[in-house]
C-alpha positions as CSV (number, residue, x, y, z in Angstrom):
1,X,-20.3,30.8,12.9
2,X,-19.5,32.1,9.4
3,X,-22.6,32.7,7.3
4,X,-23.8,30.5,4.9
5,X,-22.4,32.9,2.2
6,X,-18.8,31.5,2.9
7,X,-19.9,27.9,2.6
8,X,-21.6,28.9,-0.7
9,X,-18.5,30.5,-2.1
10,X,-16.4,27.8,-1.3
11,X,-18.3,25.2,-2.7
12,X,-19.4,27.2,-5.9
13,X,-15.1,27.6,-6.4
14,X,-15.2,23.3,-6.0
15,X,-17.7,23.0,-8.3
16,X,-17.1,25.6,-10.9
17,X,-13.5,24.8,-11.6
18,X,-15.0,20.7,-11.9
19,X,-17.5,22.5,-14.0
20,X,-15.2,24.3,-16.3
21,X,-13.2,21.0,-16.7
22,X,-16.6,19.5,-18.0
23,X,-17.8,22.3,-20.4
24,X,-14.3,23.3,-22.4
25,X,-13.6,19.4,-23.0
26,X,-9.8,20.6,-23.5
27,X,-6.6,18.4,-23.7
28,X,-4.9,21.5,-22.1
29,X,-2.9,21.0,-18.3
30,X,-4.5,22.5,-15.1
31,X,-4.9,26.5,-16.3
32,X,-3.6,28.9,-13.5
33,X,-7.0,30.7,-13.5
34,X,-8.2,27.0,-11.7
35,X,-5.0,26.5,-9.9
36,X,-5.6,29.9,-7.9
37,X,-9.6,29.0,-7.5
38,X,-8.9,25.9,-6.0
39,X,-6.5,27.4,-3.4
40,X,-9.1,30.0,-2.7
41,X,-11.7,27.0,-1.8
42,X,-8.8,25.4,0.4
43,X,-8.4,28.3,2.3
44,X,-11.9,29.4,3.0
45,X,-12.9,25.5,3.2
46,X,-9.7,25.2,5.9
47,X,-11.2,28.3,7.5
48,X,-14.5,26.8,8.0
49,X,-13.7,23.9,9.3
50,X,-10.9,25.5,11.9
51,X,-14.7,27.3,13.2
52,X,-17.0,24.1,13.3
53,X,-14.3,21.9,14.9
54,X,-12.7,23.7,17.5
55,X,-15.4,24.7,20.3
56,X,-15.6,24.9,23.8
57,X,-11.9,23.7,24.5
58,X,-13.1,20.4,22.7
59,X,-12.6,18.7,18.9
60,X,-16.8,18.8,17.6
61,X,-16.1,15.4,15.1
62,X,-19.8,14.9,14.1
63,X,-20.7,13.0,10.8
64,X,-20.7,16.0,8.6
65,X,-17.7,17.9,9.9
66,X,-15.4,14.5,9.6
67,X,-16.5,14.5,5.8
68,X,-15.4,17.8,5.4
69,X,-12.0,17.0,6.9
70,X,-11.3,14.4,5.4
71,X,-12.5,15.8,1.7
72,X,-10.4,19.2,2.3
73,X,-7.5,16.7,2.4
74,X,-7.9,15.1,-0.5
75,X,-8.4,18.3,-2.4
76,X,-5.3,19.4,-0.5
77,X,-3.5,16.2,-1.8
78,X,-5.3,16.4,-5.2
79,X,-3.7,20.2,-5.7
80,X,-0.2,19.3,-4.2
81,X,-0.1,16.2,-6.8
82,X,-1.4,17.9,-9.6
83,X,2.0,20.4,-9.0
84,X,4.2,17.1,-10.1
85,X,1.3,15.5,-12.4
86,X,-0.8,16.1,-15.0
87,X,-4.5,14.8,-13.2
88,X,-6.7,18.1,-15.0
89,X,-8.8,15.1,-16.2
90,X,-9.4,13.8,-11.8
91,X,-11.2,17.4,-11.6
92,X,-14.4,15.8,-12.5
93,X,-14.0,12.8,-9.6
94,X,-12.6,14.6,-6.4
95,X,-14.1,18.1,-6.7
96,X,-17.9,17.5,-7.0
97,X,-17.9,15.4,-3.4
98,X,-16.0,18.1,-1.9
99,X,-18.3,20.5,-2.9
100,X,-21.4,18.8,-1.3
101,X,-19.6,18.0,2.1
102,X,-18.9,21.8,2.9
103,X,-22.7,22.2,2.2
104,X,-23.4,19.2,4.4
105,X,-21.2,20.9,7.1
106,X,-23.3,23.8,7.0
107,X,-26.9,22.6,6.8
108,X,-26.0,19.0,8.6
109,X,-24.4,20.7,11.8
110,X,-23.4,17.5,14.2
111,X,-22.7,18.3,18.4
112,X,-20.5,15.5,19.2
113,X,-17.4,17.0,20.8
114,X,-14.5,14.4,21.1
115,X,-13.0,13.3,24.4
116,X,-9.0,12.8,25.1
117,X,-8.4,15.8,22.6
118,X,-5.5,16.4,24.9
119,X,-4.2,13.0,25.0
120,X,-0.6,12.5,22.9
121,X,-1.6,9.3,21.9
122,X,-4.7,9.8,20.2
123,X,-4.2,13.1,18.8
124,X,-1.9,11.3,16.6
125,X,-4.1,8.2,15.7
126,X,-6.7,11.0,14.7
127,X,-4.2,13.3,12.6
128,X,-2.8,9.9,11.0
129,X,-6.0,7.8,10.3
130,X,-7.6,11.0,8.5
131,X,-4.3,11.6,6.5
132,X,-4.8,7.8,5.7
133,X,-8.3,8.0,5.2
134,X,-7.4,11.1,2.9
135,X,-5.0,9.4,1.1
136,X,-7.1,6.3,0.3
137,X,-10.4,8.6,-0.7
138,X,-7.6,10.1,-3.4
139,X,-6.9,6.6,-4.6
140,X,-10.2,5.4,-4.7
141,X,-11.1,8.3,-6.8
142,X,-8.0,8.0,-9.1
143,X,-8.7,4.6,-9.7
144,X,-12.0,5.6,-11.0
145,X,-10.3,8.2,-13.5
146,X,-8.4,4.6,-14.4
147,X,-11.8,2.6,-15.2
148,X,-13.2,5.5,-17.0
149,X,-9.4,6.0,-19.4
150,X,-9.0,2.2,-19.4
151,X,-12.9,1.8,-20.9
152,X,-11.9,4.7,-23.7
153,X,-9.2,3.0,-24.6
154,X,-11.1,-0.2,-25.7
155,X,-13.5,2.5,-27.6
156,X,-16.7,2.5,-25.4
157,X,-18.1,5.0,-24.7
158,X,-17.2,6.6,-21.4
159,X,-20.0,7.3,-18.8
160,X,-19.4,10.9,-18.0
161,X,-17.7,13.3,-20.4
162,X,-14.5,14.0,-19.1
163,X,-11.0,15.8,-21.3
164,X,-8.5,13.6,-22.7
165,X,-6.8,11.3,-20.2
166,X,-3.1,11.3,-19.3
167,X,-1.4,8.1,-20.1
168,X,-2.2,5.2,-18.1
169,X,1.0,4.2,-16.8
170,X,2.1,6.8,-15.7
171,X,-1.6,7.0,-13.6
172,X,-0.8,3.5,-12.7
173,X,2.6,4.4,-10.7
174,X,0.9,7.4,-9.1
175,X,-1.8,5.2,-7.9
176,X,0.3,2.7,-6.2
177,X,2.6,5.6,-4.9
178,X,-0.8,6.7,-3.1
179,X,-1.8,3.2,-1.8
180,X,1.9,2.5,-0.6
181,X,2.1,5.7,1.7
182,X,-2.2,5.3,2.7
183,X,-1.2,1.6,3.5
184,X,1.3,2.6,6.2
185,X,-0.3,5.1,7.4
186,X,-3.3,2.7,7.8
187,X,-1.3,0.3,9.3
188,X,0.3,3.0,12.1
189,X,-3.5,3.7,12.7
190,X,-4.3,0.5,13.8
191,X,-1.6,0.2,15.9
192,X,-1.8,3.6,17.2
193,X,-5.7,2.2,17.9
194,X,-4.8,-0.7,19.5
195,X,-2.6,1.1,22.3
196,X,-5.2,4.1,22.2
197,X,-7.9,1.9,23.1
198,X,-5.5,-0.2,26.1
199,X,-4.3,3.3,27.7
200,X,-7.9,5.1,27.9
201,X,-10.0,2.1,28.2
202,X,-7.8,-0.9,30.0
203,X,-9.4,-2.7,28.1
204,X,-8.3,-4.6,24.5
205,X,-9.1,-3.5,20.7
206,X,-13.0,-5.0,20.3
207,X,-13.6,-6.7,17.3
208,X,-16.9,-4.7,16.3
209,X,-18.0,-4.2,13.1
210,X,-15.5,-1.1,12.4
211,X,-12.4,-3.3,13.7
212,X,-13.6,-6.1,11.3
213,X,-14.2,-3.4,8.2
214,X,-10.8,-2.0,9.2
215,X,-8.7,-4.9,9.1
216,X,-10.4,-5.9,6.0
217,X,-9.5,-3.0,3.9
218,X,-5.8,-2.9,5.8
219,X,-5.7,-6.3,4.3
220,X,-7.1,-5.8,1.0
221,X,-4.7,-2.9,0.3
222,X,-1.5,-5.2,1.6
223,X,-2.5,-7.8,-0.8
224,X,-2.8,-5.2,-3.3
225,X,1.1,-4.2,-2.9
226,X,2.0,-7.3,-2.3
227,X,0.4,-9.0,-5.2
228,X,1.6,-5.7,-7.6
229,X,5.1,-6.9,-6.2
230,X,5.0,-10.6,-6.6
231,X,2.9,-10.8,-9.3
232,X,2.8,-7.5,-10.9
233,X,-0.8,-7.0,-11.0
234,X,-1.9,-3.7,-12.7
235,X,-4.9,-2.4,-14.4
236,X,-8.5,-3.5,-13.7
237,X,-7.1,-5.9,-11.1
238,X,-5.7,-3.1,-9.2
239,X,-8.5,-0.7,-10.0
240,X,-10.7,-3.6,-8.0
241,X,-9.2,-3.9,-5.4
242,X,-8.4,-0.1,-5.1
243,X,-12.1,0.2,-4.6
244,X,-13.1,-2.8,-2.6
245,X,-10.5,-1.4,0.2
246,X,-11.1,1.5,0.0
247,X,-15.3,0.6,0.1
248,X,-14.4,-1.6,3.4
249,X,-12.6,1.4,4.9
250,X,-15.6,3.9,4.1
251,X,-18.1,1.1,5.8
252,X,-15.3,1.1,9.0
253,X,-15.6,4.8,9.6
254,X,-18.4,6.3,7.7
255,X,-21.1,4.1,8.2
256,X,-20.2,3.5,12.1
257,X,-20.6,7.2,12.6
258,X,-23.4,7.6,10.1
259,X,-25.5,4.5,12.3
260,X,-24.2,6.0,15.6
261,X,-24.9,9.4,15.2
262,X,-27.7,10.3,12.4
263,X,-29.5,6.4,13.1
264,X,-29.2,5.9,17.3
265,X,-28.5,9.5,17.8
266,X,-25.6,9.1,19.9
């Protein structure tokens, strides 16, 4: 395993660039000098993970390592969308998390090595529910970049400092854009979950407590579009019910693994 320097480095180049957003205060776009840190930290973060998750012919998916997965992705996403949009100011919100998961993938090492890593089927429920996941994490974290530009604008005082914020609606448009392409990829994960679970297990989906937080969310992002389309619903409505999916979806997968793994030791 790569020594704990690597892990160090890569989280040091997260938080340092979220760091440098903080400290300058500056209405300026994403500098190069950042642009080229963060790709550093995606590499190095990439090339840690490729060593903790692929052992012994097996997938090792513990607590800690799915984190990290699914945070490298929405830095990934973060970096790619920053190429199109100006989201300098969403530094502060995605960086700092991604920062403490590749330390919690180092010091929180988790032995649970997947089965049916060579089925079809459910390596593409796992590669499409963590893109989803990934996307939704994003949106969750850009609607809180919303609450905080949304509060300056009725002159309180914001919570954090953070730079100048980019106009709202265009932040607005990206959001949805994000929640549109996370809902159907949520949605293909549930199906895809459905005939994983009847082709390995014979058996029907089970509506435990991750089913039931999964649907929920799946449905409180559908309402979302759906209500932004019928009824045009925007700002703190949105922003709401960004969060509320997205905290459903986070108690689906998150806390199931955190209560199976770290609480029952499974």
């Amino acid at each position: 395993m790569p020594d704990l320097l690597l892990y160090l480095i890569t989280a040091l180049l997260y938080a340092g660039v979220a760091f440098n957003q903080w400290r300058q205060n500056r209405e300026e776009k994403f500098l190069l000098s950042e642009r080229v840190a963060l790709a550093t930290g995606l590499v190095f973060h990439g090339w840690l993970l490729a060593t903790d998750l692929f052992i012994g012919g097996g997938v090792n998916f513990g607590l800690s390592n799915a984190l990290s997965v699914i945070l490298w992705l929405t830095v990934l996403i973060y970096w790619l969308a920053s190429l199109r949009h100006d989201l300098h100011a969403l530094q502060a919100f995605v960086l700092p998390p991604a920062a403490l998961v590749v330390l919690l993938q180092k010091l929180l090492p988790e032995g649970h090595v997947l089965p049916y890593t060579g089925d079809v089927l459910f390596g593409a429920h796992l590669v499409i529910a963590l893109l989803a996941y990934s996307l939704l994490t994003f949106a969750a974290l850009h609607a809180g970049l919303m609450a905080m530009a949304e509060r300056s604008l009725h002159h309180k005082k914001p919570l954090i400092r953070l730079p100048e914020f980019p106009p709202i609606m265009p932040m607005e448009r990206l959001l949805f854009q994000i929640i549109t392409l996370g809902f159907v990829l949520l949605t293909l994960t549930v199906i895809s979950g459905i005939f994983f679970t009847e082709q390995l297990f014979h058996q029907p989906l089970q509506f435990n407590h991750k089913t039931v937080f999964s649907i929920a969310s799946w449905a409180i992002f559908g309402g979302l579009l759906l209500g932004r389309h019928i009824q045009g619903w925007r700002g703190r409505v949105a922003v709401r019910w960004t969060l509320v999916g997205f905290l459903l979806l986070l108690l689906a997968y998150v806390g199931s693994k955190f209560v199976l793994e770290v609480l029952l030791g499974r």
